[in-house]
N, C-alpha and C positions, 0 to 999 in steps of 0.2 A: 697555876697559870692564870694570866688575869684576863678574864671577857669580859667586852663590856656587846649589848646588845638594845639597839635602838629599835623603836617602833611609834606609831600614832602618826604616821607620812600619811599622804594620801593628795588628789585633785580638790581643790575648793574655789570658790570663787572670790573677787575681791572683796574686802571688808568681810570674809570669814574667820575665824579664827580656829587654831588645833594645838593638840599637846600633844609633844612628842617626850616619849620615855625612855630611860636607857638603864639600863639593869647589869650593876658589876656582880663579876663574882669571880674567886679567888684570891682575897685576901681582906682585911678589912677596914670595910669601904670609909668609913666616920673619919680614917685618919690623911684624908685624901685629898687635893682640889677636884674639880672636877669642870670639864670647859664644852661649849659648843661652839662647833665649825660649821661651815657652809661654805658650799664650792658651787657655783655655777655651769655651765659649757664655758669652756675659753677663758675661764680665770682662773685667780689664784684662791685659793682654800682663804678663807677670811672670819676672822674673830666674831662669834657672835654674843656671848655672856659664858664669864665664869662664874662659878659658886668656890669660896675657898673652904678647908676644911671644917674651921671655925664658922659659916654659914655666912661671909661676908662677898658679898654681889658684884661682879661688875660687869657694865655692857657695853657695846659699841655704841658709839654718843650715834648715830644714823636709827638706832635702832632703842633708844632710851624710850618708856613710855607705852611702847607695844610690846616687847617681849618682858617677860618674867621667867626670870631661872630661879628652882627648889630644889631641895635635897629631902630624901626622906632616908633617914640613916638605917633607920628599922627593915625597912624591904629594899636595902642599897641600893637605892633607886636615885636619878637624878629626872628634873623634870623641863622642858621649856614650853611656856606658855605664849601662844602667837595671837595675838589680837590685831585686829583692820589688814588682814592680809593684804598685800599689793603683790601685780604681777613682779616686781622685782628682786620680791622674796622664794623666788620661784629658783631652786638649787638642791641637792643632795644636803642632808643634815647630817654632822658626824659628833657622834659623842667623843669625847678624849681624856684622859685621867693623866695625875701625874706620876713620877715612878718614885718621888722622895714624899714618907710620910711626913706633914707639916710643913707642908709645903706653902711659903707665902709670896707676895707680891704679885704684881698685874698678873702674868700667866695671859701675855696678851697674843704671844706668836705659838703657832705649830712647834717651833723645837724646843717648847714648854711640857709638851706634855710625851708622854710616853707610850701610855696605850690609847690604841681606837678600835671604837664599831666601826661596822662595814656601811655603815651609812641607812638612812630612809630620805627617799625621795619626796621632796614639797613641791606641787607647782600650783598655781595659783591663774586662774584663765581673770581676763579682763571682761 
């Protein structure tokens, strides 16, 4: 069964940054994409970078320049790096995997992916 389990949320202030981690396990991980979501109150779940199996990146053009997405294949880990926090980046973070290994293209919507963490919460004060 596949888990994946997020962590590194926490309160920060503006222009902070954090790394949030997500740790799969049950199956293996190297042959996988791998994505981050964010959900605010009252919206919709929304794209924030994927890594695809091959290691090739992509982010939300809103979002280019602050965040970095990594993969570390060795401790099946994926990684997001948040730099100049703003309070608008203040929402629940979801890790997400895909469910077909070799999986390519954007992997831009929610019904791209297959499994999720239960989330860690970012908010970010002004």
């Amino acid at each position: 069964q596949v888990q994946l389990v997020e962590s590194g949320g926490g309160l920060v202030q503006a222009g902070a940054s954090l790394r949030l981690s997500c740790v799969a396990s049950g199956r293996t991980f190297s042959l996988y994409a791998m994505g981050w979501f964010r959900q605010a109150p009252g919206k919709e779940r929304e794209f924030v970078a994927r890594i695809g199996w091959n290691g090739g990146a992509l982010y939300a053009d809103s979002l280019k320049g602050r965040f970095t997405i990594s993969r570390d294949n060795a401790k099946s880990m994926v990684l997001l790096q948040m730099n100049s926090l703003k309070p608008e980046d203040t929402a629940v973070y979801y890790c997400a995997s895909t469910g077909r290994p070799y999986h390519s293209g954007p992997l831009l919507g929610p019904e791209d992916y297959d499994y999720w963490g239960q989330g860690t919460q970012v908010t970010v004060s002004s």
